[in-house]
KESE-595954 format. One line per 2 residues: number of its first residue (from 1); their letters; for each residue x, y, z of C-alpha. Coordinates in Angstrom, 2 decimals, decimal comma. Layout:
<sites>
NUM = A = X:Y:Z | ...;
</sites>
This chain:
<sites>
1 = XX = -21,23:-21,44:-11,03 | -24,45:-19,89:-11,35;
3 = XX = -25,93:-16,88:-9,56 | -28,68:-16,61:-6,48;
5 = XX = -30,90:-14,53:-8,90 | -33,56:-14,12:-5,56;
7 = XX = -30,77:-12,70:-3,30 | -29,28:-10,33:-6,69;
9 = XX = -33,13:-9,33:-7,20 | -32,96:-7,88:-3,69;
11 = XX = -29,79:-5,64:-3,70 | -29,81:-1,96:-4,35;
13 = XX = -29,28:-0,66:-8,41 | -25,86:1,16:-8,67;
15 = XX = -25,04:3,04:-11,99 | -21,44:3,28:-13,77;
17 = XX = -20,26:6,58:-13,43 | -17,02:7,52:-14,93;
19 = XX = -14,47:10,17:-13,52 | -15,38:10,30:-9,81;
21 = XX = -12,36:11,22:-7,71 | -11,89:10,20:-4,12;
23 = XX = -11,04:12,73:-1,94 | -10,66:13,66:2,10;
25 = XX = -12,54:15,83:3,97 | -10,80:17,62:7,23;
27 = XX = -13,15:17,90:9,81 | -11,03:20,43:11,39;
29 = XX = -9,90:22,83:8,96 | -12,38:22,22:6,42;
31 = XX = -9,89:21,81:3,71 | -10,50:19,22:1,42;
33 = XX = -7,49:16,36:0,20 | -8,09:15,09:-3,91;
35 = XX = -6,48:12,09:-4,78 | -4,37:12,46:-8,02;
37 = XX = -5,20:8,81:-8,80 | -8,63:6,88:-7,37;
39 = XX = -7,32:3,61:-5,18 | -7,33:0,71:-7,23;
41 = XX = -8,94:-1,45:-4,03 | -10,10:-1,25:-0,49;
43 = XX = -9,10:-3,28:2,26 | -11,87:-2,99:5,36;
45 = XX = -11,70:-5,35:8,93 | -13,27:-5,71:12,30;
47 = XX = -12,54:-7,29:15,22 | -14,31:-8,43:18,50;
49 = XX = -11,79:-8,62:21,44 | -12,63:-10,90:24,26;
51 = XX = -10,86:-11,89:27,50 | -9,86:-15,64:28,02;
53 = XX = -10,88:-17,13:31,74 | -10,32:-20,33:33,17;
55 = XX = -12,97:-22,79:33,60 | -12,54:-26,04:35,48;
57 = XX = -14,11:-28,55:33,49 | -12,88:-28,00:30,16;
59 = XX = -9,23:-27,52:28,47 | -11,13:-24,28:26,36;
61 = XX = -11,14:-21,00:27,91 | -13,94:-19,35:28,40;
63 = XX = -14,66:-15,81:26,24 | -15,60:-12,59:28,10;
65 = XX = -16,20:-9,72:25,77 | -14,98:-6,75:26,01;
67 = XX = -15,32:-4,58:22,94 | -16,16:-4,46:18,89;
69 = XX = -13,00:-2,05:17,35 | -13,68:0,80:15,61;
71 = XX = -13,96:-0,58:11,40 | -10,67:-0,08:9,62;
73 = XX = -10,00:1,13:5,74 | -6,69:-0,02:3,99;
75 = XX = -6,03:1,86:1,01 | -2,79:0,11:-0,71;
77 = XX = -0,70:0,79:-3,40 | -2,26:4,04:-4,16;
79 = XX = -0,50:5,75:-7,35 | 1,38:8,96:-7,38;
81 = XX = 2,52:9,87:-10,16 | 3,43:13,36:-11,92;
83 = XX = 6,73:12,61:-13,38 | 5,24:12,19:-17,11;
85 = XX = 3,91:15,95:-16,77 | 7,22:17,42:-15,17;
87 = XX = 5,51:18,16:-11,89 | 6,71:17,07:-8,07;
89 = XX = 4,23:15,30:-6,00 | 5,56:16,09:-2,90;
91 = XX = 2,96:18,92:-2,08 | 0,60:15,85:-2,00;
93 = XX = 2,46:13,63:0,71 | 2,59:16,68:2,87;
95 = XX = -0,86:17,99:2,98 | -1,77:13,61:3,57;
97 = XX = 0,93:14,07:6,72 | -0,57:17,27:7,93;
99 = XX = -3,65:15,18:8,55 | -2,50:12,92:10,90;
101 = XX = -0,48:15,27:13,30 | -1,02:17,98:15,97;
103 = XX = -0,20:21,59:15,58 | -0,44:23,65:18,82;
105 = XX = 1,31:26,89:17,20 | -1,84:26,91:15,41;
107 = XX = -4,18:25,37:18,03 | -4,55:22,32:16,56;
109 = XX = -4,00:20,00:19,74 | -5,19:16,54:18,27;
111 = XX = -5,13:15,06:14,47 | -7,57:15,96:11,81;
113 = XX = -10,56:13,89:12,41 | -11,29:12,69:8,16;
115 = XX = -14,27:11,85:6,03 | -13,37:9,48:3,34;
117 = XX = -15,78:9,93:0,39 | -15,84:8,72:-3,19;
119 = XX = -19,00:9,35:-5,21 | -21,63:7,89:-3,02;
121 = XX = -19,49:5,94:-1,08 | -18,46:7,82:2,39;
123 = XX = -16,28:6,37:5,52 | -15,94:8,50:8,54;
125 = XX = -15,23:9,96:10,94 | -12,24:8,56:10,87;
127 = XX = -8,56:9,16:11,54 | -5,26:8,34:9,61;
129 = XX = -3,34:5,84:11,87 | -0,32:5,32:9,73;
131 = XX = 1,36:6,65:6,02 | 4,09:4,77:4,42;
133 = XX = 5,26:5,41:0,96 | 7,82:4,46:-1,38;
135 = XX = 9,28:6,76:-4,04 | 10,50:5,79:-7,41;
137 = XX = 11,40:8,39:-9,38 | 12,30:12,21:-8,72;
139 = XX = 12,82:15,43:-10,43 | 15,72:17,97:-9,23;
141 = XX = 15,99:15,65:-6,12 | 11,94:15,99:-5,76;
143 = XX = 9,40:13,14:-5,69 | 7,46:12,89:-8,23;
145 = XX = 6,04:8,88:-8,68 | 5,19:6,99:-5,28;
147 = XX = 3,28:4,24:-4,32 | 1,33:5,08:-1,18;
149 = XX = -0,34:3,18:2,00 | -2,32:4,63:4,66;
151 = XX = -4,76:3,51:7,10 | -8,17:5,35:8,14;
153 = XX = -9,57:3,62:11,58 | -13,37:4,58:12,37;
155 = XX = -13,54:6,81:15,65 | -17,54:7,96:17,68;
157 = XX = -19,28:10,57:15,95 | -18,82:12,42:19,86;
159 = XX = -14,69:12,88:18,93 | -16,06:15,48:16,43;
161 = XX = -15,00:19,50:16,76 | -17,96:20,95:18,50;
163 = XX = -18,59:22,95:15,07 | -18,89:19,70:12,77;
165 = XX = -20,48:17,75:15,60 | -23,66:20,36:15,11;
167 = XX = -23,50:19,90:11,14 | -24,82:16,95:9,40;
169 = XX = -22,55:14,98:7,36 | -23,55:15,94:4,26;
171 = XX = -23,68:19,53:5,83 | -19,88:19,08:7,14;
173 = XX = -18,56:18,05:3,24 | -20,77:20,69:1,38;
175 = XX = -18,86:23,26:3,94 | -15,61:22,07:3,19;
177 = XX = -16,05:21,81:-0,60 | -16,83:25,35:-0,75;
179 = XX = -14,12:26,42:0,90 | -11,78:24,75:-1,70;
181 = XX = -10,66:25,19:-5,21 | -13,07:22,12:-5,88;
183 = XX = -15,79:23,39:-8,51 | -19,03:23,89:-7,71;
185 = XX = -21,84:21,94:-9,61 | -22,65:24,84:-11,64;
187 = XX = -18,84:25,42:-12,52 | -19,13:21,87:-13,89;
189 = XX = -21,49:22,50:-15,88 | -19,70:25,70:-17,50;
191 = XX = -16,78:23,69:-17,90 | -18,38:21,26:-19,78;
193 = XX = -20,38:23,15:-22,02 | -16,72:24,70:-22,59;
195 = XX = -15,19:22,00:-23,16 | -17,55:20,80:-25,68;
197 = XX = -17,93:24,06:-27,99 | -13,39:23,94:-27,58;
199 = XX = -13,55:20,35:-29,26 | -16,66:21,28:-32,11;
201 = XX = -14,31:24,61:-32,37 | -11,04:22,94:-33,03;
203 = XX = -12,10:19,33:-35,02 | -9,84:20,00:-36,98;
205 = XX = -6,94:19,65:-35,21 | -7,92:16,79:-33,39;
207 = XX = -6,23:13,03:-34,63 | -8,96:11,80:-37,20;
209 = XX = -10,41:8,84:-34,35 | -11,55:11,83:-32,58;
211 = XX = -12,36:14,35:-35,23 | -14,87:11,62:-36,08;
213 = XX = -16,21:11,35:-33,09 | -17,01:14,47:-32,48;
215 = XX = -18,43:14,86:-36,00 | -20,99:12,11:-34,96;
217 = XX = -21,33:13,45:-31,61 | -19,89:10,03:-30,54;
219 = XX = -18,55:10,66:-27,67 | -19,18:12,65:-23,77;
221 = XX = -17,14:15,07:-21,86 | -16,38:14,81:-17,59;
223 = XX = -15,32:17,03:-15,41 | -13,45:15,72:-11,99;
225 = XX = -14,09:18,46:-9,24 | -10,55:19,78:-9,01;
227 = XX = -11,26:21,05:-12,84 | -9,56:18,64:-15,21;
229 = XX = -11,73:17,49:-17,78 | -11,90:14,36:-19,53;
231 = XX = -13,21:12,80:-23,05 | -14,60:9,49:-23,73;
233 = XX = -16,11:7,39:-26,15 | -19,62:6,46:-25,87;
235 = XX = -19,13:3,40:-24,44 | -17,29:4,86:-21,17;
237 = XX = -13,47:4,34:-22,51 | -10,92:7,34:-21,99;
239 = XX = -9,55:9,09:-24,86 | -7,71:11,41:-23,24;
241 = XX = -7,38:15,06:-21,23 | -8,84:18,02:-22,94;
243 = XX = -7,51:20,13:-19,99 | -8,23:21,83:-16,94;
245 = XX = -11,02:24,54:-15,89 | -10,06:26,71:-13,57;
247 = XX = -11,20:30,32:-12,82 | -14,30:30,35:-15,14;
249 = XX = -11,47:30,06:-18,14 | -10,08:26,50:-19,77;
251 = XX = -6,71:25,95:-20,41 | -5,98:23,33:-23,12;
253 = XX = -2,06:23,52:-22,24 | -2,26:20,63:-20,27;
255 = XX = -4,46:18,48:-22,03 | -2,94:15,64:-24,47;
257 = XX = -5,64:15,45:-27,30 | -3,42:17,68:-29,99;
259 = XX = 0,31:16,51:-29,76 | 2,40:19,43:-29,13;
</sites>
């Protein structure tokens, strides 16, 4: 099967970029939800509803239109999974839940209208029409591996709080990023140049496929916006967690690079 090289001429250059993480954006309380794994697909559909009327001179209906539905994103199967690091996950399936309810104690009288975004990729507003989850393995009685579904469904930009509704979108998720523990750009960039002077510090230690690698300068760094930072080969593949950055200071305790 060979490719249209005139229509694949035409379409957009995209660049591989490893260690993105999806993540939520609450239009209402400007808090911001990070997935602990990125979905492994995405499942979108449409539909145009019509209205069936008799005609007289033909068995087939006629078709009135009535409306195009709001576009729909299925994100299956996601992975939750903390049970290999002694942690419960249920903190996660809670603040996901908090999203698609109503709290009047607080005056919160409708759900959290969500932006879905994931590097350059963004879907919203939006809201959560329906969580289901299935748990597999626990800790004290506490989840800690899932497999997660949920449903986003498009909604009018005019369903907006008044306060995001006067904020561009890029404005609106810029807000709500600084308002979280999410680093900042320049944080990033600390924690990377961290990261890298921890691995030239401690070769040494480090099994000898890496040691090398760092000797040669073989190899990059990434830092995911909730802090955890990541090495890899020079070809893109993961070689493991170097840890997380967190409060201008890295902590190597939870990285996996030196076996404990």
């Amino acid at each position: 099967m060979s490719i249209n090289t005139k229509v694949l001429n035409g379409l957009p250059n995209a660049e591989y970029i490893v260690n993105i993480y999806a993540y939520l954006v609450d239009e209402l309380g400007k808090e911001v939800f990070t997935f602990l794994y990125n979905p492994e697909e995405k499942s979108f559909s449409r539909s145009a509803k019509y209205n069936q009327g008799i005609t007289a001179l033909t068995s087939t209906p006629s078709q009135q239109y009535g409306y195009t539905s709001g576009l729909t994103l299925q994100l299956n199967n996601l992975l939750l999974e903390s049970h290999s690091e002694g942690k419960s996950c249920k903190l996660l399936l809670q603040k996901l839940q908090a999203l698609m309810v109503a709290d009047p104690a607080k005056g919160k009288y409708a759900p959290s209208p969500v932006t879905f975004k994931w590097g350059k990729d963004s879907f919203g507003p939006a809201v959560i029409t329906d969580i289901k989850w299935t748990e597999t393995a626990w800790l004290g009685g506490e989840v800690a591996e899932a497999r997660l579904d949920f449903t986003l469904l498009e909604i009018p930009s005019n369903q907006l709080p008044t306060g995001a509704k006067s904020e561009s979108p890029g404005d609106r998720l810029q807000s709500a990023l600084s308002t979280t523990s999410l680093l900042t750009d320049r944080q990033a960039q600390e924690g990377n140049t961290k990261a890298v002077a921890w691995l030239k510090t401690n070769v040494k230690k480090l099994p000898e496929y890496l040691s090398t690698l760092v000797k040669s300068n073989k190899y990059k760094v990434s830092i995911a916006k909730n802090g955890t930072v990541s090495m890899f080969d020079s070809k893109g593949k993961s070689l493991g967690t170097i840890g997380l950055y967190k409060n201008d200071k890295l902590d190597v305790s939870t990285g996996n690079l030196i076996k404990k």
